[in-house]
VEXMIDO-65700 format. One line per 2 residues: their letters; for each residue x, y, z of C-alpha. Coordinates in pm, 1 decimal. Layout:
a = X:Y:Z ~ ...
This chain:
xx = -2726.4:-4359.8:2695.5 ~ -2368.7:-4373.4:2761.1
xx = -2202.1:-4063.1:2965.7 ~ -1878.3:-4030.1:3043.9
xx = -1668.0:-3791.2:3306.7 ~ -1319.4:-3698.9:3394.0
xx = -1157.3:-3750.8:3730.1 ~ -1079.7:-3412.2:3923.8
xx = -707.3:-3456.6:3920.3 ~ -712.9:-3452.5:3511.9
xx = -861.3:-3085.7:3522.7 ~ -631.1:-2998.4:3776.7
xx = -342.2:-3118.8:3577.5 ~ -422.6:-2968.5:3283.9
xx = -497.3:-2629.4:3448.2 ~ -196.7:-2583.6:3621.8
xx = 13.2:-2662.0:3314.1 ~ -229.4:-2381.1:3094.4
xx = -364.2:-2104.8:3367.1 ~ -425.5:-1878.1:3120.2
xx = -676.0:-1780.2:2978.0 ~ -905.7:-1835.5:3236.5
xx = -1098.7:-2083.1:3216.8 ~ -961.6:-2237.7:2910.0
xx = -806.3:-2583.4:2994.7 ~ -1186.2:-2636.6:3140.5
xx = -1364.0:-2532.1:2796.3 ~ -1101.0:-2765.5:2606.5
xx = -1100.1:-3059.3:2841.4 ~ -1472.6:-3051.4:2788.1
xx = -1467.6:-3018.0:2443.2 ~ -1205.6:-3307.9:2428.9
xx = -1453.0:-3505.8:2658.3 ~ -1759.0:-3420.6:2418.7
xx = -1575.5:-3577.4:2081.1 ~ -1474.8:-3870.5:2286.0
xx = -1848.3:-3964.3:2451.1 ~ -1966.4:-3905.0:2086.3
xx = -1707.4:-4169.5:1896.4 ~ -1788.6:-4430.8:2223.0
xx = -2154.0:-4404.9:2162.7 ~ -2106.4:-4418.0:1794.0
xx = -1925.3:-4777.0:1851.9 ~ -2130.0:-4931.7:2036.8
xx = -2341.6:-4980.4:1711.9 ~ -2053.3:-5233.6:1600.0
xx = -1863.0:-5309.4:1897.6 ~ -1621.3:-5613.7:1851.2
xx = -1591.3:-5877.3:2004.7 ~ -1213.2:-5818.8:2122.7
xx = -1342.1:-5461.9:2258.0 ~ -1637.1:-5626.2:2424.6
xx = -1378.1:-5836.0:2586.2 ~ -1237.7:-5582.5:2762.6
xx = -1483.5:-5321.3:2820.2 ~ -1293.3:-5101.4:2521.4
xx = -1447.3:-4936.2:2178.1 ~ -1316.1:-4972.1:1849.3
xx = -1257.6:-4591.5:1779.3 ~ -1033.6:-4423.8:1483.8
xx = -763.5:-4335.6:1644.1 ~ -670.8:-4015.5:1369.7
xx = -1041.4:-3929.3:1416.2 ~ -1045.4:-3919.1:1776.2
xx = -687.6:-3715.7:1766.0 ~ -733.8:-3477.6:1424.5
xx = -1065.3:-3401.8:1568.8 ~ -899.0:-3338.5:1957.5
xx = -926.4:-2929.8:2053.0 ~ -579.6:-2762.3:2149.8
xx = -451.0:-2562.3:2344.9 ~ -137.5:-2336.2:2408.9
xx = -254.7:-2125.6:2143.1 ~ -319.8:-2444.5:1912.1
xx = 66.0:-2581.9:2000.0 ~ -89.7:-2912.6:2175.9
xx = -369.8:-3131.7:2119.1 ~ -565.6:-3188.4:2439.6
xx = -586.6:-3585.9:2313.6 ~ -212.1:-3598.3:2297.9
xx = -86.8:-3340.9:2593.4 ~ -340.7:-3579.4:2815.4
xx = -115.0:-3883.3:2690.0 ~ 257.1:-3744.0:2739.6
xx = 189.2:-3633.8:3068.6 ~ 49.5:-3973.7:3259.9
xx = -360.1:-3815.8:3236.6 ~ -460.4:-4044.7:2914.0
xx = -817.8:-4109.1:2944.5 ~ -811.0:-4427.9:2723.6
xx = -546.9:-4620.1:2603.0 ~ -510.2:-4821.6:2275.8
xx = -462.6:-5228.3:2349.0 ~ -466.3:-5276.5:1931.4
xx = -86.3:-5236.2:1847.4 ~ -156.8:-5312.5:1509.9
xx = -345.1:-4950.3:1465.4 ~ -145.3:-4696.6:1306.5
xx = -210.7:-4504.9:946.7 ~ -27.1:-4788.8:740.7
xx = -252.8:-5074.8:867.3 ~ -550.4:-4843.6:895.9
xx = -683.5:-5094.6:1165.0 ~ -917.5:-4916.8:1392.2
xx = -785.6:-4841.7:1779.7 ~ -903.3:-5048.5:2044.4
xx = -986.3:-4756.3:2297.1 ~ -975.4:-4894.2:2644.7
xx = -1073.7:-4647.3:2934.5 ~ -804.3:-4550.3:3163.4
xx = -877.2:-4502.5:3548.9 ~ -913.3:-4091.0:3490.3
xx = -1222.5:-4194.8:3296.8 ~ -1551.6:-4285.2:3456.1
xx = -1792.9:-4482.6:3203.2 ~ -2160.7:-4458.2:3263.7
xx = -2455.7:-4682.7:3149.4 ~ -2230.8:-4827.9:2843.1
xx = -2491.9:-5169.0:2838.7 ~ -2792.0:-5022.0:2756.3
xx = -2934.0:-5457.8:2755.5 ~ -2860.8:-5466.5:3100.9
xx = -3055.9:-5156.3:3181.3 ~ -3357.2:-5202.6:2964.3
xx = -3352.3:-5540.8:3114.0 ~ -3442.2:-5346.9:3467.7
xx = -3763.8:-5208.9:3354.9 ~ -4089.8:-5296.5:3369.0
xx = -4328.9:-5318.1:3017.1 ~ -4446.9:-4985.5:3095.0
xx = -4132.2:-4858.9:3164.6 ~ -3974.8:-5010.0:2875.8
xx = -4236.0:-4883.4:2655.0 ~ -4210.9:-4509.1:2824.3
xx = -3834.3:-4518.9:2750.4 ~ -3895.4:-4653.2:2423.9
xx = -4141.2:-4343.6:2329.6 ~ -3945.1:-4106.6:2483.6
xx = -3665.9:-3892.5:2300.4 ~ -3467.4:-3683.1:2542.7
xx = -3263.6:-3384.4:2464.2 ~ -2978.9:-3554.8:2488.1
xx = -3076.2:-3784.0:2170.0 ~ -3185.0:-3500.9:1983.4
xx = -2862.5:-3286.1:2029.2 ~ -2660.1:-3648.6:1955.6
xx = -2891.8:-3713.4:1620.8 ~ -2833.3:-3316.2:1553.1
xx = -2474.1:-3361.4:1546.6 ~ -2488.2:-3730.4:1386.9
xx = -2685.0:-3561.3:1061.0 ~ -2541.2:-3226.5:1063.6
xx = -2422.6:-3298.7:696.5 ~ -2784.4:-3405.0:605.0
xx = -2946.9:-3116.7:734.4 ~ -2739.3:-2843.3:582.2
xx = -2814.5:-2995.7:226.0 ~ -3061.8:-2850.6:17.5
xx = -3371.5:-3065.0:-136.7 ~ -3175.1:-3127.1:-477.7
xx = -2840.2:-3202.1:-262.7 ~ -2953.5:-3431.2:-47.8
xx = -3206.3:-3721.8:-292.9 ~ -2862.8:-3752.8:-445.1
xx = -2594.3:-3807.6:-158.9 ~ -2822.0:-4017.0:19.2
xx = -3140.3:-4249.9:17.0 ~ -3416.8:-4226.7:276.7
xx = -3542.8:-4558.2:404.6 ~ -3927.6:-4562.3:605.4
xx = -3951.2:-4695.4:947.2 ~ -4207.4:-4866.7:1109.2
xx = -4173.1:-4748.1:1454.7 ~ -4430.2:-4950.9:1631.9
xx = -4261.1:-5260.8:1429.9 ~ -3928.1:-5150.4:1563.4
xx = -4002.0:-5067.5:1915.1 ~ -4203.3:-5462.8:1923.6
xx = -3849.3:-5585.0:1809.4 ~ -3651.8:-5403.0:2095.2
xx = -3922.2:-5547.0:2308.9 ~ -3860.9:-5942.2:2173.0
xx = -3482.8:-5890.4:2261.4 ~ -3522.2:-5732.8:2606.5
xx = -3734.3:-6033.1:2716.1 ~ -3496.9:-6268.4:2524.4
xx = -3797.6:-6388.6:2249.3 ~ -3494.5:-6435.5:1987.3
xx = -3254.8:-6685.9:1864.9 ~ -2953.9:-6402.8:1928.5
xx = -2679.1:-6500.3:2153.3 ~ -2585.4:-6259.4:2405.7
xx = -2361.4:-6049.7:2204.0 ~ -2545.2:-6032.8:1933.7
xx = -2855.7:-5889.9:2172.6 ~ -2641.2:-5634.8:2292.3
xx = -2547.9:-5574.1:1979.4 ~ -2922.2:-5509.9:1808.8
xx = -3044.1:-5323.3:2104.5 ~ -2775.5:-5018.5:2007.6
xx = -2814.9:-5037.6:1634.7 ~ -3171.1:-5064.7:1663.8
xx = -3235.5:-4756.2:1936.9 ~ -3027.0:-4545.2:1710.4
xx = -3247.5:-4621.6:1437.1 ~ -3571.2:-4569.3:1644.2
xx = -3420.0:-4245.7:1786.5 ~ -3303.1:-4113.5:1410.4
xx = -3648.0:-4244.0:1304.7 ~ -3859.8:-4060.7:1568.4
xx = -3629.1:-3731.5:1474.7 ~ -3703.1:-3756.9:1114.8
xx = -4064.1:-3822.8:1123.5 ~ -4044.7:-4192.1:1018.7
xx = -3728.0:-4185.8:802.7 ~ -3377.4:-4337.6:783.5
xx = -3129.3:-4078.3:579.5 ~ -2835.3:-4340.4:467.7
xx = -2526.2:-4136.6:303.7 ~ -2478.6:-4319.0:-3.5
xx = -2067.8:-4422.5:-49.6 ~ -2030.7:-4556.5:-390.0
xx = -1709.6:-4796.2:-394.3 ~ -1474.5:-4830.1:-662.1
xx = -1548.4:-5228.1:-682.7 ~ -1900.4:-5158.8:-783.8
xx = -2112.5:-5168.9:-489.6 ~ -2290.8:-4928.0:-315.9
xx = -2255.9:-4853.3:59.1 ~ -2382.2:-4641.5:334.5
xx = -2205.8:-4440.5:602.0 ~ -2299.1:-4481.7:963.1
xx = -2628.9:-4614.3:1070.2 ~ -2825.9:-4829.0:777.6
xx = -2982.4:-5116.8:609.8 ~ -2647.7:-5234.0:560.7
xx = -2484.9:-5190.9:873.0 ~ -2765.3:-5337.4:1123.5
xx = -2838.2:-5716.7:1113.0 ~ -3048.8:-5855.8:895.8
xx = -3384.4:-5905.8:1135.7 ~ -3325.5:-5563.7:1275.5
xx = -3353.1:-5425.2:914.5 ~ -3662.2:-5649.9:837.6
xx = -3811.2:-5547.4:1155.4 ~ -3773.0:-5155.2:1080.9
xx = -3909.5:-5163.9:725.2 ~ -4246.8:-5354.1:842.6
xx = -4431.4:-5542.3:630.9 ~ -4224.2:-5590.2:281.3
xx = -4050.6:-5815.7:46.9 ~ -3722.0:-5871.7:-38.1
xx = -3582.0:-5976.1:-355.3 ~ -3216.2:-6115.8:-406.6
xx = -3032.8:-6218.2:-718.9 ~ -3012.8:-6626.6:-683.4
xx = -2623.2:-6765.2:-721.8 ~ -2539.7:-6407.1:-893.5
xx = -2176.2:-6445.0:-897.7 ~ -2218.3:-6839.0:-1052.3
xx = -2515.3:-6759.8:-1278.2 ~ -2260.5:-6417.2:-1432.5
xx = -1951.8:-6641.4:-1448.3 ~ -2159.5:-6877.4:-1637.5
xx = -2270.7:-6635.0:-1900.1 ~ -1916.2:-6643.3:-2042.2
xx = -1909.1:-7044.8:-2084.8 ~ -2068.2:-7065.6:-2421.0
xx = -1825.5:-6800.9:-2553.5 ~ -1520.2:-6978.8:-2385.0
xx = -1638.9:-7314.4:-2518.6 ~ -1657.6:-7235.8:-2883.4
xx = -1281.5:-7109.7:-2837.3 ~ -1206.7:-7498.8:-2732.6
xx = -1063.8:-7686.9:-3090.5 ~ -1146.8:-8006.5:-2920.3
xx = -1532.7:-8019.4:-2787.4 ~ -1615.6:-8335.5:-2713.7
xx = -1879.3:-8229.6:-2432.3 ~ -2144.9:-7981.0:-2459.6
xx = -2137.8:-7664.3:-2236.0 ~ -2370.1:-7767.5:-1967.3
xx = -2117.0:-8097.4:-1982.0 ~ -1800.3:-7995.9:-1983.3
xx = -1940.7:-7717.6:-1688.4 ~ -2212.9:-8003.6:-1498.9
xx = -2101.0:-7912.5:-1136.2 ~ -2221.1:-7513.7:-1163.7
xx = -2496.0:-7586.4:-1404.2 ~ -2601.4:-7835.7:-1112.2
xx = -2573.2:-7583.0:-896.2 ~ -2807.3:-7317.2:-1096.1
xx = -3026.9:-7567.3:-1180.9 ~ -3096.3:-7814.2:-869.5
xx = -2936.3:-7628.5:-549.7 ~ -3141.6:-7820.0:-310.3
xx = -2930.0:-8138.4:-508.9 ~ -2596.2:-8008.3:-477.0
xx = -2669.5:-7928.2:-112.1 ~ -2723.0:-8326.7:-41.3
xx = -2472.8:-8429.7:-215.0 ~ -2214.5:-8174.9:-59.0
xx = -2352.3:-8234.3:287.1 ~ -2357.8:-8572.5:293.2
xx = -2026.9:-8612.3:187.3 ~ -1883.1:-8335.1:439.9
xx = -2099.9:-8453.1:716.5 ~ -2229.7:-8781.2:630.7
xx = -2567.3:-8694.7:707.7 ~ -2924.2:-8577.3:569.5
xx = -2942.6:-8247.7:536.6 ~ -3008.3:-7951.8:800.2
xx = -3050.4:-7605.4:835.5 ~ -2689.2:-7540.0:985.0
xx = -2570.4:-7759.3:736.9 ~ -2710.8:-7606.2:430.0
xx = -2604.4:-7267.8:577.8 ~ -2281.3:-7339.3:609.5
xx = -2264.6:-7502.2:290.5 ~ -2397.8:-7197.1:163.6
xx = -2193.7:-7000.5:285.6 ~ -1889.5:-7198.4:213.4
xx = -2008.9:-7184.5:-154.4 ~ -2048.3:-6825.0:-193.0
xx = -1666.8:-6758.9:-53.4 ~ -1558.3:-6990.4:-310.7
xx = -1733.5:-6783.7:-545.4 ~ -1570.5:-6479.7:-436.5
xx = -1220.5:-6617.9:-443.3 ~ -1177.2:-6763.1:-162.9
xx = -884.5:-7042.1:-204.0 ~ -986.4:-7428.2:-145.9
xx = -744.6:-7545.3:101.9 ~ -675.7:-7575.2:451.6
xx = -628.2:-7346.7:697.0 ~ -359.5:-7168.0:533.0
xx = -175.4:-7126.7:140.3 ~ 125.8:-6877.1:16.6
xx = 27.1:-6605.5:-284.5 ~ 279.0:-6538.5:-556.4
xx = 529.3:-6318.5:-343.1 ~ 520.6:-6569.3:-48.8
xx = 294.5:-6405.9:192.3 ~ 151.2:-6658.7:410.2
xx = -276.5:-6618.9:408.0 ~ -579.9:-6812.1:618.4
xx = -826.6:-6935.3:418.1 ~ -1165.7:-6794.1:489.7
xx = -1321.3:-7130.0:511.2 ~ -1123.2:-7212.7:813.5
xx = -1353.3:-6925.8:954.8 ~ -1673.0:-7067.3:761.8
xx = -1634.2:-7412.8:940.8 ~ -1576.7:-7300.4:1260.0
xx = -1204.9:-7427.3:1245.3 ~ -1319.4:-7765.0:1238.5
xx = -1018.4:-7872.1:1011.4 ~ -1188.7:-8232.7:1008.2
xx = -1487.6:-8133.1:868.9 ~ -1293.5:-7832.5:614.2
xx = -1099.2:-8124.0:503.9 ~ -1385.4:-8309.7:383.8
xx = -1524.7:-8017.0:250.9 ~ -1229.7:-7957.9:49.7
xx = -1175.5:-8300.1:-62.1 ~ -1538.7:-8359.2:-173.1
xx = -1562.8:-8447.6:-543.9 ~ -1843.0:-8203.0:-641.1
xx = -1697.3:-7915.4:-436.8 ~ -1355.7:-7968.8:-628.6
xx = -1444.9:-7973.6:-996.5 ~ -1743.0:-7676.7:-940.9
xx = -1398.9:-7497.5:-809.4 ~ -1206.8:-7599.5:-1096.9
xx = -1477.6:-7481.4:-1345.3 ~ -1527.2:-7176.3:-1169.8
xx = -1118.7:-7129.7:-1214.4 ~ -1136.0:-7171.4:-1560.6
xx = -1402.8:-6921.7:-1628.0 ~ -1244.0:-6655.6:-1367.4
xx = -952.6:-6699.4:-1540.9 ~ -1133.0:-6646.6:-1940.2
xx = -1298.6:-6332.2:-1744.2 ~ -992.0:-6172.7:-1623.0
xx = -816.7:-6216.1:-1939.6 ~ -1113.8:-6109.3:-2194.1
xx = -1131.2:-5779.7:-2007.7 ~ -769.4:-5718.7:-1997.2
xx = -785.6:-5587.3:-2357.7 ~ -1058.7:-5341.7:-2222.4
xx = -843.8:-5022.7:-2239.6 ~ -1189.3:-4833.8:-2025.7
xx = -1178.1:-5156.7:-1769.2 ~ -794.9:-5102.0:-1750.6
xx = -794.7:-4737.4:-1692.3 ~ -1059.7:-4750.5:-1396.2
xx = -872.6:-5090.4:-1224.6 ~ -571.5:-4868.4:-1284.6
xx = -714.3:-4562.6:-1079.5 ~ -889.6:-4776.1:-800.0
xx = -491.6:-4925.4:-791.1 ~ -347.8:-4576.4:-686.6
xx = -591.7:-4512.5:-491.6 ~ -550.5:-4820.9:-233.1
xx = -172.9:-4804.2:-359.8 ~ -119.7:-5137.4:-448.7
xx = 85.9:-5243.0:-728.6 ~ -166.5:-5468.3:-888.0
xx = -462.2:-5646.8:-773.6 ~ -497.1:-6045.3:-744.8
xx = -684.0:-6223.9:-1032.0 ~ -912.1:-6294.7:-748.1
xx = -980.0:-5914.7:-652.2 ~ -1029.2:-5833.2:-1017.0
xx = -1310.9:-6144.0:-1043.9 ~ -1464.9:-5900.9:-773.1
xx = -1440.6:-5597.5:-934.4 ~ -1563.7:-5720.6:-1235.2
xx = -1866.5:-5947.4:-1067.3 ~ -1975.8:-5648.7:-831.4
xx = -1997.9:-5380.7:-1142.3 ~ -2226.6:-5660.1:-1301.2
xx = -2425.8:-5732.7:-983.6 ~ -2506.9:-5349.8:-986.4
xx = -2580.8:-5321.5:-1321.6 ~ -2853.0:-5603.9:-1329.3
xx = -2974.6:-5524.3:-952.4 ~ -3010.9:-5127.0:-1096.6
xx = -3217.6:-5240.6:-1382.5 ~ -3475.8:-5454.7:-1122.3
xx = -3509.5:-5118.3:-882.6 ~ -3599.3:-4939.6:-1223.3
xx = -3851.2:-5170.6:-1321.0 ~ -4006.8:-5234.6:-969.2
xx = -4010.8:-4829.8:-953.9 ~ -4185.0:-4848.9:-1292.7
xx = -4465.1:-5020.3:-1155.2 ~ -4548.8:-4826.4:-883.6
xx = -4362.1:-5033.9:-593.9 ~ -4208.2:-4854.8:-327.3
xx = -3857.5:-4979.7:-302.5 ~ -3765.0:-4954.7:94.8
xx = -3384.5:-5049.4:50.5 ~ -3113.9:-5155.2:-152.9
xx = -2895.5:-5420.4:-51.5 ~ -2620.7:-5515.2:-276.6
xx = -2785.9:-5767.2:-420.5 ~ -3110.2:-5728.7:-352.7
xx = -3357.7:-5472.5:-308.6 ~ -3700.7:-5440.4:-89.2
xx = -3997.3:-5336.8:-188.3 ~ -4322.8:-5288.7:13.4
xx = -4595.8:-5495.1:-180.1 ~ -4530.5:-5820.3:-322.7
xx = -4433.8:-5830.3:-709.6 ~ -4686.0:-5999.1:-915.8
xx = -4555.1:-6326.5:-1085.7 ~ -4602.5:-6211.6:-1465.7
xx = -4420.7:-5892.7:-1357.9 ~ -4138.6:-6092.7:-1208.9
xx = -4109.8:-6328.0:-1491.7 ~ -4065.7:-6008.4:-1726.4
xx = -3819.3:-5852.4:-1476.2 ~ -3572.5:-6136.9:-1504.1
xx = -3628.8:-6172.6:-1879.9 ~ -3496.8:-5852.6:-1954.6
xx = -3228.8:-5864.1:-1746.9 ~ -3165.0:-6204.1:-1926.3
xx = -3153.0:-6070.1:-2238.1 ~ -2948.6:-5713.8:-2187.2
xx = -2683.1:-5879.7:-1979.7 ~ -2661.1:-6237.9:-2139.3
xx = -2692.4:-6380.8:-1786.5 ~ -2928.3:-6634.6:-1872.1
xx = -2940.2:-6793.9:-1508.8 ~ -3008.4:-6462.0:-1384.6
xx = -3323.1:-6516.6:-1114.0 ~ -3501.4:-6359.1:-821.0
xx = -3537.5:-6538.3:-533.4 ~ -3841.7:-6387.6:-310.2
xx = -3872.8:-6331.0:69.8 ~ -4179.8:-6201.0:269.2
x = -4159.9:-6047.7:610.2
């Protein structure tokens, strides 16, 4: 576990500056030291890449100085006193961190801060398999006090308090511990990073897990645009095959091309505004009604135009995942476009193909991508403007508005809104019917949800028919996953 210390001369500074009370520019130093060990360890579950870099942690910086102890009879913050007077223990390389941008702070330590055992990979990777599995079995003191203060909110809730702020997720500790195992002797397809990574997120997990008796507590955040979310350590914010690894033996079931199969509900109703109809619905819309109804089709068309080639596994994923920005707004172009007051934005499929621009340019010039964009357009834009006489749908965007204080949100951003409220709706009414039956359901995940036993077919077939019919999302499907 990572430990961290002070240099001599940083006590002596302080102390000389505040001699009195005795005794006190020790107990806040200390104190100042404890908040800061906590908020390193706590990044390491989601260190970047850039902090990585430079041996640094991505740390709040109004956390790490709201949170700071004072002194001086409460004139000074220890955080801040530290900094003015040349005795900073870390120092922020992000310059783009401040309240406005509300970027996190790149915390990198300074040489008054000694930084122990911060690459816990690297140390597991030391041990032998029975001292691996010791460690492994072993919670220390030190993880109990850390999980103590991590759920303090939890355990002050009563019964009643807490089934409703937050959902409880088994572990399978012997599934989880075999998983740390797999990455320590490098049995995985993770690069480096991504090892490092896993091994934190999943050792807080096992550690909160081995705490709890088995359990995961996830504080449920419920976001304005729909979705819900967790705080801290979850099924959301751990990588997929960590989560899949913790939960043991289950299945998960996603909503197949949600956002195209909703945006596709409203094409019969848009169509029989159209005077001239000269092509049926699944016509005049043949590129997304490909997509819903032959994937594996549109993938080998799109690929072999983008890569001239049959397809692949990295091909279809990136395909995929090209697809699913598009779905989400994401603009079809390259590299970079202007929005309506001139701002100057990266596309995210630069990102998506690697910044390959040869590749993104076939991407964006192939024929089926284009016109499944340009149908997708036209129904975002029917969407947007249908609910705009919703005086409910206008109040709430108008309160999530003043609440990120933004003027008005993009047509895009509303698409979002209006998708992810849908998504949770239909997703909500699966968990009910899986609970219905019996099923344990192990986690929610946006648009999915796992469940421990496998759901019969009839069962299935009836889930997505009613969904069909109470939402009008008649492409609405389940894909299904076993682990």
């Amino acid at each position: 576990m990572l430990t961290i210390e002070y240099v001599p001369s940083v006590l002596a500074a302080l102390e000389q500056a505040f001699p009195t009370p005795p005794n006190r520019a020790l107990q806040q130093l200390d104190k100042y030291l404890v908040l800061l060990e906590r908020l390193m360890r706590l990044s390491l579950l989601n260190r970047s890449v850039f902090a990585r870099r430079f041996d640094a942690y991505d740390i709040p910086l109004t956390k790490l100085i709201n949170l700071s102890p004072t002194i001086n009879n409460k004139r000074y913050r220890v955080h801040q006193w530290l900094g003015a007077n040349g005795m900073a223990l870390v120092k922020n390389i992000n310059a783009n961190a401040n309240n406005i941008t509300k970027e996190i702070a790149i915390l990198k330590p300074t040489a008054n801060l000694i930084v122990k055992n911060d690459n816990l990979l690297k140390y597991l990777q030391t041990l032998s398999t029975l001292e691996l599995d010791a460690y492994l079995s072993s919670l220390t003191q030190d993880w109990q006090d850390l999980i103590a203060d991590y759920q303090s909110h939890y355990n002050s809730l009563s019964v009643k308090e807490s089934k409703s702020q937050y959902f409880t997720s088994p572990v399978d500790i012997p599934a989880l511990k075999r998983y740390m195992t797999s990455i320590v002797q490098g049995a995985t397809a993770l690069n480096k990073y991504q090892q490092e990574n896993s091994i934190v997120q999943a050792e807080y997990v096992l550690r909160l897990a081995q705490v709890n008796n088995g359990l995961l507590h996830q504080k449920i955040d419920k976001k304005a645009f729909g979705r819900t979310y967790y705080e801290g350590v979850s099924v959301l914010s751990t990588r997929k095959e960590l989560r899949m690894a913790f939960l043991g033996s289950s299945w998960e079931y996603d909503c197949k091309s949600c956002s195209t199969a909703w945006k596709m509900s409203f094409a019969t109703e848009w169509h029989a505004q159209k005077k001239s109809r000269k092509l049926d619905v699944r016509h005049t819309f043949a590129a997304m009604t490909l997509y819903l109804e032959d994937k594996e089709a549109f993938f080998d068309a799109v690929i072999l135009e983008v890569y001239n080639s049959l397809p692949t596994p990295d091909y279809k994923a990136t395909i995929k995942e090209a697809m699913t920005a598009l779905g989400f707004g994401a603009k079809l172009s390259m590299g970079t476009w202007r929005s309506d007051t001139g701002e100057e934005n990266q596309s995210s499929l630069f990102e998506v193909f690697d910044r390959d621009t040869a590749v993104l340019k076939r991407f964006v010039e192939c024929n089926l991508v284009k016109t499944f964009n340009a149908e997708q357009q036209t129904l975002s834009k029917y969407i947007v403007a249908k609910f705009s006489g919703d005086a409910q749908w206008q109040a709430e965007m108008s309160a999530e508005q003043q609440r990120k204080k933004v003027l008005q949100f993009s047509a895009a951003q509303k698409i979002v809104w209006l998708y992810q409220h849908a998504e949770t709706i239909m997703m909500d009414m699966v968990r009910a019917e899986v609970k219905k039956s019996g099923n344990s359901v192990l986690a929610n995940v946006h648009d999915a949800v796992v469940v421990r036993n496998q759901i019969p077919a009839k069962l299935l077939d009836k889930i997505e028919r009613k969904v069909q019919q109470r939402t009008g999302v008649d492409y609405f499907r389940l894909g299904e996953t076993g682990y």
